[in-house]
C-alpha positions, -999 to 999 in steps of 0.1 A, spaced: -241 -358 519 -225 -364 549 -197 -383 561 -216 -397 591 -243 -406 556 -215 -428 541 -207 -444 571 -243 -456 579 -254 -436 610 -276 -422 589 -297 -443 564 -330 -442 577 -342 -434 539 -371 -450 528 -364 -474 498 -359 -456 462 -391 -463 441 -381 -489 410 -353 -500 430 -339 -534 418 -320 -552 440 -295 -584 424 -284 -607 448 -258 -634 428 -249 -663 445 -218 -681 437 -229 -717 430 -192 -734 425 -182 -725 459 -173 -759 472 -170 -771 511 -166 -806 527 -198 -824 531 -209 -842 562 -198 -874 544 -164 -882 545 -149 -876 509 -178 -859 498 -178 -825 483 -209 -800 490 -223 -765 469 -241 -748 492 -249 -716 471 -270 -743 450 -293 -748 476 -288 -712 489 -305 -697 457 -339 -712 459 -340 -711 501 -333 -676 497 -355 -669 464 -382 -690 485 -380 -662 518 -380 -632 494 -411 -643 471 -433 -649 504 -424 -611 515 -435 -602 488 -404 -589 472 -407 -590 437 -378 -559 427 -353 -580 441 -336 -609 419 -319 -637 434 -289 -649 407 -266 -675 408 -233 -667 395 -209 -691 384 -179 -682 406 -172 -650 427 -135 -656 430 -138 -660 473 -132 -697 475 -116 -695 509 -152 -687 523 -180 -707 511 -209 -700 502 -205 -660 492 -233 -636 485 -229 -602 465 -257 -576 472 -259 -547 450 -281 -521 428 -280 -491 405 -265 -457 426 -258 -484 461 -229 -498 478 -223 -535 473 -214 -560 502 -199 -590 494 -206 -619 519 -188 -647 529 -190 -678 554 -227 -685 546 -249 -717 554 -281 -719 538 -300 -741 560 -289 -716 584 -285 -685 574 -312 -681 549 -339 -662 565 -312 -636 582 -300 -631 544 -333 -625 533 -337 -598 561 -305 -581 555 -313 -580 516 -348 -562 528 -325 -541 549 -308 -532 519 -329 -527 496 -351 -500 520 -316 -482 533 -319 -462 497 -280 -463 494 -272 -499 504 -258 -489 534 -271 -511 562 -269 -494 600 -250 -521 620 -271 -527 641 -302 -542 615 -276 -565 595 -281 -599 613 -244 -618 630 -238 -638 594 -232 -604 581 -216 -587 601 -187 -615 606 -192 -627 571 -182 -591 550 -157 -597 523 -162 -565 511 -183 -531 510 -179 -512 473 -185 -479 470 -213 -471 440 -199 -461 410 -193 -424 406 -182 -422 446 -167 -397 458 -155 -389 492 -165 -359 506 -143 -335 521 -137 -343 556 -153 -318 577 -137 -293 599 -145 -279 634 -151 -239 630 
């Protein structure tokens, strides 16, 4: 594979059959509420919007968890997409009354890249200015970089 493959110019695989995507959703992320004092969990309400958008498309292989904590307090509510063999993004800054049906999208995006690599151009704005992270699948290895003959 490429280098241009691992750095998503080139993921316009179809997805892998039996591919199971997990999405966890950290439910103790904590925020200030609209009420003065108050204290909100989005990721709560975040796991059955988003569960909600991915049953009507029909998207039975992938599995909306929540997860108790994620460890990325600073940027409530946080999202970790991964599967078996893909990269894994971890998402922060999320709303769910807002951001729910772009997350579903992106997870679709995901799921049909083959190696979770999402071109930039298909992940939706929450996404892109939301990324905590991108992990490499275990067993990565870079490839060699290549060299003009």
């Amino acid at each position: 594979m490429s280098a241009k493959q691992h750095n998503g110019a080139d993921t316009q695989q179809t997805h892998k059959a039996g591919l199971r995507v997990t999405v966890f959703v950290c439910t103790s992320c904590r925020r200030a509420a609209e009420d003065a004092g108050a204290i909100d969990q989005p990721g709560a309400a975040l796991v059955g919007a988003l569960q909600h958008r991915l049953d009507a498309a029909g998207a039975a292989d992938i599995t909306v968890t929540p997860m108790e904590c994620l460890a990325v307090c600073k940027r409530p509510c946080t999202v970790a997409v991964t599967a078996d063999g893909c990269w894994t993004y971890v998402i922060g800054d999320l709303d769910p009354d807002r951001h729910a049906g772009d997350i579903a999208d992106a997870v679709l995006a995901y799921r049909a890249s083959g190696n979770g690599i999402v071109p930039w151009a298909e992940r939706p704005a929450c996404f892109k200015k939301g990324v905590v992270a991108r992990i490499p699948p275990l067993g990565f290895e870079q490839p060699e970089p290549e060299t003009a003959s």
